[in-house]
C-alpha positions in Angstrom: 3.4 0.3 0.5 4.2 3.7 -1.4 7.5 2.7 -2.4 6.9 -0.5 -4.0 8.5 -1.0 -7.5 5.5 -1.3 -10.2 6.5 -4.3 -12.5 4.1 -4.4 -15.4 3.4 -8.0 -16.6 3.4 -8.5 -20.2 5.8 -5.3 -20.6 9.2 -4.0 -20.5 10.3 -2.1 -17.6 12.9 0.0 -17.3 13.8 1.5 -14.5 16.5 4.2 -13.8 18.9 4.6 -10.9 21.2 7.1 -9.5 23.6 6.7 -7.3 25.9 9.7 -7.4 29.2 8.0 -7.6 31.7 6.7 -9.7 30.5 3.0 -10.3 32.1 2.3 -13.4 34.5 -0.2 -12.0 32.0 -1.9 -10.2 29.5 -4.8 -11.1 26.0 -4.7 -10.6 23.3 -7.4 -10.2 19.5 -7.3 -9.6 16.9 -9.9 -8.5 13.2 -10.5 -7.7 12.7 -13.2 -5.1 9.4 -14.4 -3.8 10.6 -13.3 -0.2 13.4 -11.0 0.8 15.5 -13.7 1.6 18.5 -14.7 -1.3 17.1 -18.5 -0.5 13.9 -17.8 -1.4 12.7 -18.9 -4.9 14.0 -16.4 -7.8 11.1 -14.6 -10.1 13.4 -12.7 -12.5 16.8 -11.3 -12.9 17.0 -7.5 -14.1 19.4 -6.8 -16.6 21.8 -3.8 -15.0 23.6 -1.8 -17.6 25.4 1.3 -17.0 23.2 4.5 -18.5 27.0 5.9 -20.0 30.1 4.6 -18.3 29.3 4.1 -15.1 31.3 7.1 -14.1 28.3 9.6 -13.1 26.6 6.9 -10.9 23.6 6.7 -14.0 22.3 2.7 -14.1 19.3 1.2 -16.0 17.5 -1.9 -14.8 15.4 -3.6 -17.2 13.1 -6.3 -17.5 12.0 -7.6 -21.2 8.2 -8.3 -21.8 9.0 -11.9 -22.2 9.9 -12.6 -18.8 7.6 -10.4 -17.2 4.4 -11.9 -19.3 5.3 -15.0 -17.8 5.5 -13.8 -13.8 1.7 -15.3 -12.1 2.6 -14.1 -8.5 1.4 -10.8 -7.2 4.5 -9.6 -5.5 8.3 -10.3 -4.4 10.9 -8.5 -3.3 14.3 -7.3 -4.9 17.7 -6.0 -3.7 20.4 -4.6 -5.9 24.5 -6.1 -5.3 27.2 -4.0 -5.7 30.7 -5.5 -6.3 33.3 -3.3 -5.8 37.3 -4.7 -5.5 36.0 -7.6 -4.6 33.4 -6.5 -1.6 29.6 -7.2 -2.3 28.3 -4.1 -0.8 24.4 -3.2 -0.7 23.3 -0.3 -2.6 19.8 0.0 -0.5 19.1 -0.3 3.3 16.8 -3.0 3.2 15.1 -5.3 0.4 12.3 -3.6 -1.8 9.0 -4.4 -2.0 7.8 -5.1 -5.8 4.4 -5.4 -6.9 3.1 -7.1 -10.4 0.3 -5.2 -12.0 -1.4 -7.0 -15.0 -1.8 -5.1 -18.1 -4.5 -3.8 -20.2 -4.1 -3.1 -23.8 -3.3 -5.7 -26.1 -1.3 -3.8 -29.3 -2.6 -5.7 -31.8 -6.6 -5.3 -30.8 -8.6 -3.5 -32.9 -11.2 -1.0 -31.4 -14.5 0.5 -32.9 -15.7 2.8 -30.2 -18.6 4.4 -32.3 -19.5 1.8 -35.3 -16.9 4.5 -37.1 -13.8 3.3 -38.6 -11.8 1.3 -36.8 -8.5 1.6 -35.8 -5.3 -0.4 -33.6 -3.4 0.8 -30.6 -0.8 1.6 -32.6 -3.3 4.5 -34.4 -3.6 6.2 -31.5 -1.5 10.0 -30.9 -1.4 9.7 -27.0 -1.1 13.7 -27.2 -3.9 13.9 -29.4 -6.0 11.2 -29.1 -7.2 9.3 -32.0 -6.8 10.6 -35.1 
C-alpha cells in the first residue's frame, strides 16, 4: 500500500503533520495497534507535540529508537485522536496502514572497503562521501 507509514526499527522517527487549523487548545494522541481495531494489542504510543503552539495546525509525531528497536512484527496500524472541548474527534478517515522496515547500518561499525584506512559511520560526509 503506497501510503503506509515507514517506521524504521532501531531508529527515531519523526514524522510531521499539518492540519491547517488552529489546534492549540486541543489534545492529541497517537497509537500503533496490531490491527485497526482500539482492542487490538498496542505496539507503541507516538509522542505528539505541537511543532510551535499549536496555533498554525504544525504537529510532530515521534517515536524514540528505543521503542522502535524493540518492535518484532512487520506491520500495524495507527490512528491519530483529537480532543477538542471535550469531543474525541478523528483527524483521518480511516486507520493507517504502518509498515516496520529493519535497519541497516550499525553507527558504531567500522568499515574498510579497500584494505585502506578505515573509518566509522559517523566519518562519512553524506554530500560527499567519505572523506
Amino acid at each position: 500500500m503506497s501510503s503506509a507509514i515507514v517506521v524504521h526499527k532501531g531508529r527515531t522517527n519523526i514524522i510531521p503533520i499539518s492540519l491547517g487549523v488552529d489546534v492549540s487548545g486541543d489534545v492529541f494522541t497517537s497509537q500503533i495497534r496490531s490491527e485497526p481495531d482500539v482492542s487490538a494489542p498496542l505496539i507503541a504510543t507516538w509522542d505528539v507535540e505541537f511543532e510551535t503552539n499549536g496555533v498554525d495546525g504544525e504537529l510532530i509525531l515521534t517515536l524514540d529508537d528505543t521503542l522502535t528497536g524493540q518492535i518484532r512484527i512487520n506491520s500495524g496500524y495507527m490512528d491519530l485522536k483529537r480532543m477538542s472541548n471535550g469531543e474525541a474527534l478523528p483527524v483521518f478517515d480511516r486507520p493507517l496502514e504502518v509498515i516496520f522496515r529493519g535497519s541497516v547500518t550499525n553507527g558504531d561499525t567500522i568499515f574498510d572497503l579497500d584494505g585502506g584506512d578505515a573509518f566509522t559511520t559517523g566519518d562519512v560526509d553524506l554530500d560527499g562521501g567519505i572523506p
